[in-house]
C-alpha positions in Angstrom: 18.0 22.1 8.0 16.3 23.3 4.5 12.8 23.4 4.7 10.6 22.5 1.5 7.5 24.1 0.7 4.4 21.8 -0.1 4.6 22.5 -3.4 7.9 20.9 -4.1 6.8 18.3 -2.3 6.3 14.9 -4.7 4.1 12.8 -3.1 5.4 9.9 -5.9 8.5 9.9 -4.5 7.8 8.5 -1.2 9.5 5.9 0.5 6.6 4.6 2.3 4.7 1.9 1.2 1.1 1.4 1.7 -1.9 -0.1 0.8 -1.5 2.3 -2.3 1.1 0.6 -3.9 -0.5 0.6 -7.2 1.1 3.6 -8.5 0.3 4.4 -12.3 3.1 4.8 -15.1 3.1 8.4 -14.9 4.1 7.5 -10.9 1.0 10.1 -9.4 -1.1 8.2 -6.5 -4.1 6.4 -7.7 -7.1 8.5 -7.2 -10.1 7.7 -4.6 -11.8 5.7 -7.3 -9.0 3.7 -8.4 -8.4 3.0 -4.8 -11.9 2.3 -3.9 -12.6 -0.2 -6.6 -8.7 -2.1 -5.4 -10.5 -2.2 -2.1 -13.7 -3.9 -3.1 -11.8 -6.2 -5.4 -9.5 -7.2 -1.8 -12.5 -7.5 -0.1 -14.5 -9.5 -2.7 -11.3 -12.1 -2.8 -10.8 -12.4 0.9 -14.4 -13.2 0.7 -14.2 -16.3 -1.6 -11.0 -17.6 0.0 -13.1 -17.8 3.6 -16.2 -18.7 1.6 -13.6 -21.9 0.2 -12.1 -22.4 3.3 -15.4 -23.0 5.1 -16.5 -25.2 2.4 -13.5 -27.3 2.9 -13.7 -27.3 6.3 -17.6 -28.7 6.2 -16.3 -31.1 3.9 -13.4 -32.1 6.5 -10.7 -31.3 3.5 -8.9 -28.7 5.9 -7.3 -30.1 9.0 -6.3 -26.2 10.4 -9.6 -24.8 11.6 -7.9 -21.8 12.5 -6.9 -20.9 9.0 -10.6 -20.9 7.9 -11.3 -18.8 11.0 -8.7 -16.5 10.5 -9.9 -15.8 6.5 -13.5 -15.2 7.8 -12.5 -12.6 10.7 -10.3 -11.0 7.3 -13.5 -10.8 5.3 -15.9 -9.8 8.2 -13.2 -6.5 8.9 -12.7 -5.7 5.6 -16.3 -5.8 4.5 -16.8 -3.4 7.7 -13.5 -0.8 6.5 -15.4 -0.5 3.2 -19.1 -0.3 4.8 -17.3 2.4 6.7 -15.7 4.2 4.0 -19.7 4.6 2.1 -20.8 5.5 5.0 -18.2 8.7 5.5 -18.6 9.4 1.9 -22.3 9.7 2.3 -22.0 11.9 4.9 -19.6 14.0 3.4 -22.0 14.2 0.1 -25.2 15.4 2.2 -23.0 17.7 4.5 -21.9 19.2 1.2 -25.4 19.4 -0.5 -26.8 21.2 3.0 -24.6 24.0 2.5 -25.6 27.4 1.5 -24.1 28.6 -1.5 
């Protein structure tokens, strides 16, 4: 079995498909801003759809409570995954600025 070193390693050309599946043109990995700002955008729409869902379900539009339910519980986690990710980000920042130089 041939073993590659890391740097022949293209990290473009992987199989796997994840939440990062907004690959640019130039096919390199959309960096942590990129990826952070696709976050608050999912998070900002999952959002509005439980916001409308509730809506319609106080207005007795929506006959599947569950599905309202179900968009909230979406919102809720991924609000708390991005509350998350500011918080480690923070903490990474002031651990940085501590150190000695």
């Amino acid at each position: 079995m041939e073993v590659q070193g890391l740097q022949q390693i293209n990290p473009g050309t992987s199989n796997v498909q994840g939440r990062l599946h907004n690959q640019n043109l130039t096919g390199k990995a959309p960096s942590f801003m990129e990826y952070m700002n696709q976050a608050i955008d999912e998070t900002n729409r999952l959002d509005l759809e439980a916001e409308n869902l509730s809506m319609k379900l106080a207005a007795g539009e929506l006959d599947n409570t569950h599905e309202a339910v179900i968009a909230a519980q979406k919102a809720e986690i991924s609000l708390q995954f991005i509350t998350e990710i500011r918080n480690k980000v923070l903490d990474a920042y002031n651990e940085i600025m501590r150190m000695q130089i």
